[in-house]
Structures are given as C-alpha cells and as structure tokens.
C-alpha positions in Angstrom: 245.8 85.5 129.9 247.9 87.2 127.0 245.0 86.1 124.7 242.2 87.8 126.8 244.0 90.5 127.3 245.0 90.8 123.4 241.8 90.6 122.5 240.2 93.0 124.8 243.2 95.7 124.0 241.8 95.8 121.1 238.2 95.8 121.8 238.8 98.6 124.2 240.7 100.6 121.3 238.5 100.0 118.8 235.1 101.0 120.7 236.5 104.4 122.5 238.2 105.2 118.6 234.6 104.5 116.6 232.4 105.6 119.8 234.4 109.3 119.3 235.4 108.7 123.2 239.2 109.2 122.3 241.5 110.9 119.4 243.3 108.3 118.0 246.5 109.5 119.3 245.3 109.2 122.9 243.7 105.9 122.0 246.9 104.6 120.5 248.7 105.5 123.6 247.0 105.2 126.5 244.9 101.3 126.0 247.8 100.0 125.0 249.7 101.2 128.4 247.1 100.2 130.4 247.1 96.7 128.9 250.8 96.4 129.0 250.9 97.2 132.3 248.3 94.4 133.4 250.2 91.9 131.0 253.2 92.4 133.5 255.4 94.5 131.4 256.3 97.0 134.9 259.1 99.6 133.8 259.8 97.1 130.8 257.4 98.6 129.2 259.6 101.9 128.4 261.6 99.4 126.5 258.8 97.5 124.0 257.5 100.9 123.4 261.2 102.3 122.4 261.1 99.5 120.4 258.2 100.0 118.5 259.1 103.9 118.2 262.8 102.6 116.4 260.9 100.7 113.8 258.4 103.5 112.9 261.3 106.4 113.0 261.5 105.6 109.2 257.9 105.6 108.7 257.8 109.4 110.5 260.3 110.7 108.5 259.5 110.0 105.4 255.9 110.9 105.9 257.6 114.4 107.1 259.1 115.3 104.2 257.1 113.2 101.7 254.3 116.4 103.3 257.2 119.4 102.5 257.9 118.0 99.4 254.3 117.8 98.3 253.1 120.2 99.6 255.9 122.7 97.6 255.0 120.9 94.7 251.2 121.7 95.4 252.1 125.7 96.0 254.2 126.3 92.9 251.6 124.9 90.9 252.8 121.5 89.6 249.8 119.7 90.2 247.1 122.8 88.9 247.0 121.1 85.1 245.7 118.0 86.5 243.2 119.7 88.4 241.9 121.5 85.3 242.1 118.3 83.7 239.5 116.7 86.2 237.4 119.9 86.3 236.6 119.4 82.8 235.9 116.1 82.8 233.7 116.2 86.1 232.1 119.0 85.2 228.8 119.2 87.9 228.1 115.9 88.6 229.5 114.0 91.4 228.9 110.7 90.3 231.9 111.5 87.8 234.2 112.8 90.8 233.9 109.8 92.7 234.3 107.2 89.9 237.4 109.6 89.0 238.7 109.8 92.2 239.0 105.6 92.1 240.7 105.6 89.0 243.0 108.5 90.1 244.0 106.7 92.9 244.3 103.3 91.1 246.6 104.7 88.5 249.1 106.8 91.2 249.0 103.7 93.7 251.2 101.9 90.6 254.1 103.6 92.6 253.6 101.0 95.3 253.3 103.9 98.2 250.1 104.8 99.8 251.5 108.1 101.5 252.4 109.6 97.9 249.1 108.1 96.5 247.2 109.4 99.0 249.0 113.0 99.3 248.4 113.6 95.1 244.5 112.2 95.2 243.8 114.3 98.1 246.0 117.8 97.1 244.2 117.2 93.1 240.7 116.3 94.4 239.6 117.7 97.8 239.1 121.0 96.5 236.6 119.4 94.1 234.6 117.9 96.6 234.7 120.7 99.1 232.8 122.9 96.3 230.2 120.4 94.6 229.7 119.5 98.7 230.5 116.0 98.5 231.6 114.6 101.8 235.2 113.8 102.3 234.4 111.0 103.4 233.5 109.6 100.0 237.1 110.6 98.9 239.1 108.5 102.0 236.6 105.6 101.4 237.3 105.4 96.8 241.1 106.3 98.1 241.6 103.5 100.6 239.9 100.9 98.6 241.6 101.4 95.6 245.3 101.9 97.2 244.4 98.4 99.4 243.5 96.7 96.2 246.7 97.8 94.4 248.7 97.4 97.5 249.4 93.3 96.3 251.8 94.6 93.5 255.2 93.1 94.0 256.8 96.2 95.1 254.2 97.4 97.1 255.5 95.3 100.1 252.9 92.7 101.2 253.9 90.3 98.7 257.4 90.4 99.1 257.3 89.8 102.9 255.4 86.9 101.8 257.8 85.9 99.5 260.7 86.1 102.2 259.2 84.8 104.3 258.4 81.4 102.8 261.3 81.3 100.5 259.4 81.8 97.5 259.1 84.2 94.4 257.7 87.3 94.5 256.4 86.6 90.9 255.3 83.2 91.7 253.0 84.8 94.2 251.9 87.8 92.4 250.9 86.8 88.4 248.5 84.0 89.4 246.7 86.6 91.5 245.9 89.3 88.7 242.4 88.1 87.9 241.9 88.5 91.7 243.3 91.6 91.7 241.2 93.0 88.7 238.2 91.5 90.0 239.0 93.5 93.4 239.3 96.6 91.5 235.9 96.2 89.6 234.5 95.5 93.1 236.1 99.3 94.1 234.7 101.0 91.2 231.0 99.5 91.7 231.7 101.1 95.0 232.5 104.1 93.2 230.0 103.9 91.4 227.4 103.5 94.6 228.7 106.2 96.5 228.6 108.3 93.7 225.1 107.7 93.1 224.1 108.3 96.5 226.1 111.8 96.5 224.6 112.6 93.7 220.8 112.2 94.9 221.8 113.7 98.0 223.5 116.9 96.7 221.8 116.8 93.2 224.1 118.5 90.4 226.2 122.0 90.7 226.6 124.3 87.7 230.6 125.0 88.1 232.3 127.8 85.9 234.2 129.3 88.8 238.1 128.9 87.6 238.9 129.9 90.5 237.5 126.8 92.0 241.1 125.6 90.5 242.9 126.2 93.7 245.9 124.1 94.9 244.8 121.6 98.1 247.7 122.8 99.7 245.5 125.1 101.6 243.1 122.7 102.2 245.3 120.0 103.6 246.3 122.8 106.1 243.1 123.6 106.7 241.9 120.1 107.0 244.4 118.7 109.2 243.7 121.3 111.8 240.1 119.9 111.5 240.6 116.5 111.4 239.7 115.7 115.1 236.3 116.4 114.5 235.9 116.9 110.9 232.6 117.3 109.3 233.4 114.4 106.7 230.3 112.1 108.1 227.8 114.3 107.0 228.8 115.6 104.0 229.4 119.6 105.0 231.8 121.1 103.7 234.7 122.3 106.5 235.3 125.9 106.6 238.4 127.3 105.8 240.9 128.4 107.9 241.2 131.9 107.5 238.1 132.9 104.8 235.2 134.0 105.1 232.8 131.9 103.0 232.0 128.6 103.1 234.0 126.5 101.5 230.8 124.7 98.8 229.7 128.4 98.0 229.1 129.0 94.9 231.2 132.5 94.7 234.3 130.2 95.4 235.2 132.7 97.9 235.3 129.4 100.3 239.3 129.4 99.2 239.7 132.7 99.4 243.0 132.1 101.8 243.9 129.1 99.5 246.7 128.8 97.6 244.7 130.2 94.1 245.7 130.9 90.6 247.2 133.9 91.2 249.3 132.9 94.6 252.4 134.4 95.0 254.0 130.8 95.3 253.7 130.0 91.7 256.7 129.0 89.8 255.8 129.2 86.2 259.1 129.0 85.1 260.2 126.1 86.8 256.9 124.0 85.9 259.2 121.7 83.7 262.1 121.3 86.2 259.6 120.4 88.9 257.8 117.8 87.3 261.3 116.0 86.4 262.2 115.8 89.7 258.8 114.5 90.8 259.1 112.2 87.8 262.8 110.9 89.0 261.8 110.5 92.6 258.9 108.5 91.8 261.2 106.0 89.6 264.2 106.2 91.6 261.1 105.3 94.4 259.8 102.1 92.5 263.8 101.0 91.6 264.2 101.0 95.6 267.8 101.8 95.2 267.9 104.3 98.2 265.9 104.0 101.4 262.3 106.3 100.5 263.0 108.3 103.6 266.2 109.4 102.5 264.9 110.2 98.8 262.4 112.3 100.3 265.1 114.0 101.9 267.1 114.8 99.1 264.1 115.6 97.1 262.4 118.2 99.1 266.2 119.3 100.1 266.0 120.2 96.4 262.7 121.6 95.9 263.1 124.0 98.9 266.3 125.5 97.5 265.5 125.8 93.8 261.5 126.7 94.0 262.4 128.8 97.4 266.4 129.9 97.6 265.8 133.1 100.2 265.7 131.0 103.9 263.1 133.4 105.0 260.8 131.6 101.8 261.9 128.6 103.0 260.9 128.7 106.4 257.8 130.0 105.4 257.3 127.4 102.7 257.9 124.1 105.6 255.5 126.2 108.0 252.3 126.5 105.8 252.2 122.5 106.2 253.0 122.2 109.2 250.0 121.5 110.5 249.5 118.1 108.5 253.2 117.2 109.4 252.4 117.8 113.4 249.4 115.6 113.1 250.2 112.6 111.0 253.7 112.3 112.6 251.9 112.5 116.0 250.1 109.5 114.9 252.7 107.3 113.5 254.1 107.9 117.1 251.7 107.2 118.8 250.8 103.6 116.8 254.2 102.5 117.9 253.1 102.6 121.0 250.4 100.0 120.4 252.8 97.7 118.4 255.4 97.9 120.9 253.2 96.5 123.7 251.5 93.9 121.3 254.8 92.7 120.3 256.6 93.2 123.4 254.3 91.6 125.9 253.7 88.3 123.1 250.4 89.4 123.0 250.5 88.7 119.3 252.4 85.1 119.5 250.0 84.2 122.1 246.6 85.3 119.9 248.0 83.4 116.7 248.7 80.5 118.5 245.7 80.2 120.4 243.4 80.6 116.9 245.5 77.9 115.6 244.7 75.6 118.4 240.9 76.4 117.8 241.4 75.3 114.0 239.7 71.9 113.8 241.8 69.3 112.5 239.0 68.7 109.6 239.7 72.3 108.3 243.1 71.6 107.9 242.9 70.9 104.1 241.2 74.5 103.9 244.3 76.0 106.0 244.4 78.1 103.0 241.3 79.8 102.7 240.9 80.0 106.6 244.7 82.1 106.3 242.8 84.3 103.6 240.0 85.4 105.9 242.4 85.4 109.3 244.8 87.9 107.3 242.0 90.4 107.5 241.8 91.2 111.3 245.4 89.7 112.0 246.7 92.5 109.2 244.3 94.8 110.8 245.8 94.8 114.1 249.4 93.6 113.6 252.0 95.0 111.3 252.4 93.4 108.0 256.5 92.8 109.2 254.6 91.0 112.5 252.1 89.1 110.1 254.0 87.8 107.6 257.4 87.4 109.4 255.9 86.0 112.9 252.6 84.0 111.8 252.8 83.6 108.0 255.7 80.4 108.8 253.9 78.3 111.3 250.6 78.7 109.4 252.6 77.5 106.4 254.3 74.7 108.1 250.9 73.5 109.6 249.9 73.5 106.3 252.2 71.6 104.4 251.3 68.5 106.4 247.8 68.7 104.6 249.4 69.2 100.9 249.4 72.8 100.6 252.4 74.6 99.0 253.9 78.0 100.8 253.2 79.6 97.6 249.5 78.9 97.7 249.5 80.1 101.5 251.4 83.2 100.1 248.8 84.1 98.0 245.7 83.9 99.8 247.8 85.8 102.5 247.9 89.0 100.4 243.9 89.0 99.7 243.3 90.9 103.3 245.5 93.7 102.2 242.2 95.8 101.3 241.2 95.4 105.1 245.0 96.1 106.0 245.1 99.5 104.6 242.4 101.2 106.8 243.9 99.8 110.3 245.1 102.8 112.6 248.4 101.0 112.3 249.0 102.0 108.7 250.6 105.4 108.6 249.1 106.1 105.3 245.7 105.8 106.2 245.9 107.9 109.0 247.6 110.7 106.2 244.8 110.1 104.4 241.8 111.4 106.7 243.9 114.0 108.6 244.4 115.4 104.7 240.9 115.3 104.0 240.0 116.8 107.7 237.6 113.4 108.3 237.6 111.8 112.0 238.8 108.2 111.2 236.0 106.4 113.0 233.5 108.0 110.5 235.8 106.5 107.8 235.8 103.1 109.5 232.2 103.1 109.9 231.7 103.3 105.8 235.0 101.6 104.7 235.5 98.4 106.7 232.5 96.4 105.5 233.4 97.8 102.1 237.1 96.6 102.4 236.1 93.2 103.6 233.9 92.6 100.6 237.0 93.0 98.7 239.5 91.3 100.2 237.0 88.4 100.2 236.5 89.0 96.5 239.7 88.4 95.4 240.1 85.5 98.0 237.0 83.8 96.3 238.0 84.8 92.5 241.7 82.8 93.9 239.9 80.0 94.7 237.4 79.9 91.9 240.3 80.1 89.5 242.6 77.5 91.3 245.1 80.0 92.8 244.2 79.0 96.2 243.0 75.4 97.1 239.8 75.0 99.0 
C-alpha cells in the first residue's frame, strides 16, 4: 500500500506541477497531505511534517540571507565589471550568451553551492537575455546542467554522503570519476551550443551599443520573482518590468528604466575593493567548511548591510528591494519539507526502495552497479540526497557485495544521477534558480529533464567504458 501510494504521490505532484494545475508551493503542500493522510498518518502527520520543516530551517536561512547579501553586492555595483566583461564578449549574438552562460556557471559552481552559483549567473546574465530576447528559459536550463554536472566535486556534498555512508574516501570516489565528469560537461556545452543555435535562428542577431543595457540584475530578480508564477520563460518574451515603462528587449533600453542602472544611487565606488574581499573571503571560508554556510551568510550580509548601508533607514530599504525573491524561494523550501516529511514519515520511501529491490532479478545482480546508476536518477529526484545516500545507498551496497562489487564502485555510479538531482522541486537551489529568472518551473522541467538524463547517463556510461563502474 505504502508503495502505491508512493508512487502515485508523486505522479499526482508531478502531473498538476507540469500540467500548470498548481504553484509548486500548493503542489508541495497539499498532495503530499492528502497522501499522508490516506497512508494513516492521522494527527501524526503534524509531527513528520515538523520534521521535515527542522531539517530544511538551515536550508531557508541561508537561502535568506545568501538573497540580502547578494543582492547588496548586486546594488553597489560589485558584480557590474563582469557584466561589461560579458557584454563585450557576447556582443549581438546569442549563441555566445548561452555557451557563456555554461561556462559561467561551470566556473562559479567550483564553490560547491548551487544557491551562490545560481544567484551570480542569474544577477550577471539575465539582464543580457532579457534585452537580446532570449528566453529565460535557456538560462535555468545551461545553469542547471552545468551546476548538476559539477555538483560530484567532493565538497559539493553528494560524494561525501556517499563516502560516509559506505565508509569509504571521498577521494577514492571522486578522481576515478573525472573523465566522467568532463565528458558530462562536454555533453552540457553541446547543449549550449544547441540551444544557442536555436535562439539564435529564432531571434536572429541584435546590434547592442546601449551601456546602459549594463544594469545590475538586482532589479530584475525583483522583478522576476514577482513573475515567476506564470513567467513568460517558455516562449521566449521578454517579462516586463516592474515599474517601467518599456519593454524590457527594447532596443532604447528603457525596459530597465526602474533597474538598478549605472548611475543608481546605490553605488559604492569606493568600497568596490572592500566588497569584493569580503565576497572573496566568504566564498573560501564557504569551501574550507569551517563554519555552518547559514551562519557565514549571516555574518557576511551582517557586514555588508552596515558598511555599504550604516543609516537603518538604508538598511531597511536595502533588505526590502529583495524581498520579493526572499518571500518566494523561502516559501518554497517550506513548503518541500512538507513533501519530505510525509515521504519519510509515513516509510513511503523505505517501502518504494525495498519494493524495486525485490523486482531486481537475481541475474542483474552482477550489474547491481549500473542498475544503482540509473535508479539514482528518479530516487535523487524525489528523495533527499541525506534520504538517498544515508537510507538506500547501504542496503544497495550490501546486496551488492554478495555479487563482488566493492562500496566504492557503488559510490561512484551513485553520484552520476546528480545532473537529474539538481532540477527536482526538492532542491532549494533549483527552485532559486527559476523564481530569479521569473520562469514557471514546469516549463523548465519540460526542456531540462530529458537533457539532464542524457547526462547523468553520460557520465554513467563513460564510468563504465573506462572501468570505474563494473558492468
């Protein structure tokens, strides 16, 4: 009973989310309920779903002030060379933003976060494909591949779980697994390169000389996020702004005319330097995980907000202009503990792994591996990665040691499904990513799953190919 009703949970989510029935947050909230309630939870249920909200608190306050700090970093102008930078280099052809927006995304996601990776590609680039009227959805899609590809560094999280899990080292798991991983990446940027293409025969080329175009997203994450229930991302308009009066891919540029522009009042010249070290410090203090990253968020936008802002009245002001993008992702990370309370709390998830091991014929047992490599796509999809590799990852690996199969090998054809991971409503950072770039998730689903499969299964095949993982 637990399996049908796993199953169909998710079914039921998943259809009223890509059918536009539901808003996510009233998808994550209300199926999950219902099925809770017919698994026989009764008033237990209060208790899984407090549950689940205690494990995400973290989750929703570092996404809270990872937005503020950002986003004050976006206003005073830290991140307006960079856009320059990529103005120059895409010039009028979209093909080039694309492509650029995988590599930008490759590069930040070294830090191991997707919120932070997700927060810069979006705040340097969105402006950019509002005004050569490149759908948004192009940008979550390059983002979300490349930051699921690069999610398998050791510090990124997946393959440490992994590595606790089955007693093994991190290391071990991870440097057998670069040509997979580069091989994924290549698979991203032919993507790119695809999407690109298309865009560009769609849109054709822009002639841009409008420095004002160079305007800080900041604006446009605000005026995204109050979009992003019914965003205009699948068909490649450009949103409106929130408070202008042009459209936002004009070519007078007066589509940002409420944005945060050159000339904004919260520039801080003077303190471009001191900014850029306390970004700098965060982000290494971030990868040397010697503090918790909600608390260094804390601290850090604790900082920016008295040094860039010290009158409170700026202060207020500054936290309020965001405040839109913090109402909405935080809503969301809410609302998906919810849905991982009730999956946990009833045994839905137990029940489902257990059951799909029971189906496994005993002649696939010798290719327990590779089957764990294509299971980790929908069971990281639907299931934390704490759930997955913590709950399921040890009795797949003990089933699998009676064929000759080492945890370490299990390990790493675990981590090949973290491309499909990253775009589950259950990742926090995904759902940043569209409610930054104002696009309804279901019409990022619709292009990025079968695109994320394909390279997840990539790097599963290249592993196997190259010995990593036996067949």
């Amino acid at each position: 009973m637990l399996v049908a009703l796993g199953f169909l949970m998710v079914a039921v989510f998943m259809f009223l989310i890509m059918s536009k029935r539901a808003t996510p947050v009233v998808g994550l909230i209300a199926v999950p309920v219902a099925f809770g309630i017919a698994a026989g939870a009764g008033l237990g249920i209060g208790d899984m779903i407090t549950d689940g909200i205690k494990a995400l608190a973290p989750t929703a306050a570092l996404l809270f002030f990872a937005i503020i700090f950002f986003g004050i970093m976006i206003d005073v102008g830290l991140f307006d060379p960079l856009v320059k930078l990529i103005l120059r280099l895409v010039r009028n052809d979209p093909m080039r933003l694309v492509v650029g927006t995988a590599v930008l995304a490759m590069v930040v996601s070294l830090d191991g976060d997707g919120s932070t990776t997700f927060i810069i590609v979006t705040s340097a680039l969105l402006p950019l494909y509002m005004k050569l009227k490149v759908s948004p959805v192009v940008l979550t899609v390059v983002a979300g591949l490349a930051n699921g590809a690069m999610n398998i560094v050791p510090w990124g999280g997946p393959t440490v779980r992994a590595a606790a899990a089955l007693g093994i080292s991190p290391s071990d798991v991870f440097v057998p697994m670069i040509p997979s991983l580069v091989v994924g990446l290549l698979v991203v940027l032919l993507f790119a390169v695809q999407l690109g293409y298309s865009e560009r025969r769609r849109i054709g080329t822009l002639e841009l000389t409008d420095e004002r175009l160079l305007v800080s997203a900041g604006s446009g994450l605000r005026r995204s996020a109050t979009g992003s229930g019914s965003g205009s991302g699948g068909n490649g308009d450009a949103p409106r702004t929130g408070g202008g009066s042009g459209d936002a891919g004009s070519d007078d540029g007066q589509g940002f005319v409420d944005g945060l522009d050159p000339e904004r009042p919260t520039l801080r010249p003077k303190l471009l330097w001191f900014n850029a070290l306390v970004t700098v410090a965060l982000l290494v203090v971030l990868v040397m995980d010697v503090l918790p990253i909600p608390v260094l968020f804390m601290v850090a936008a604790s900082i920016a907000l008295t040094v860039n802002f010290p009158r409170v009245k700026e202060q207020q002001e500054a936290i309020t202009r965001h405040s839109s993008s913090i109402v909405s992702v935080v809503a969301m990370v809410f609302a998906a503990a919810v849905l991982t309370g009730v999956f946990q709390g009833t045994g839905m998830v137990e029940a489902m792994a257990q059951w799909l091991l029971e189906i496994i014929p005993a002649s696939l047992g010798p290719h327990l591996a590779v089957i764990t490599g294509i299971l980790s796509l929908p069971f990281t999809f639907f299931m934390s990665n704490d759930a997955f590799y913590f709950g399921i990852m040890p009795v797949l690996a003990e089933t699998a040691a009676t064929y000759g199969i080492e945890p370490v090998e299990m390990a790493r054809a675990s981590i090949t499904g973290q491309t499909f991971h990253m775009q589950s409503p259950l990742v926090p950072a995904i759902l940043l990513l569209v409610t930054l770039a104002g696009v309804p998730l279901a019409d990022h689903h619709k292009k990025v799953l079968w695109r994320a499969a394909l390279v997840s299964l990539s790097m599963l095949v290249i592993g196997v190919v190259l010995g990593q993982i036996p067949w």
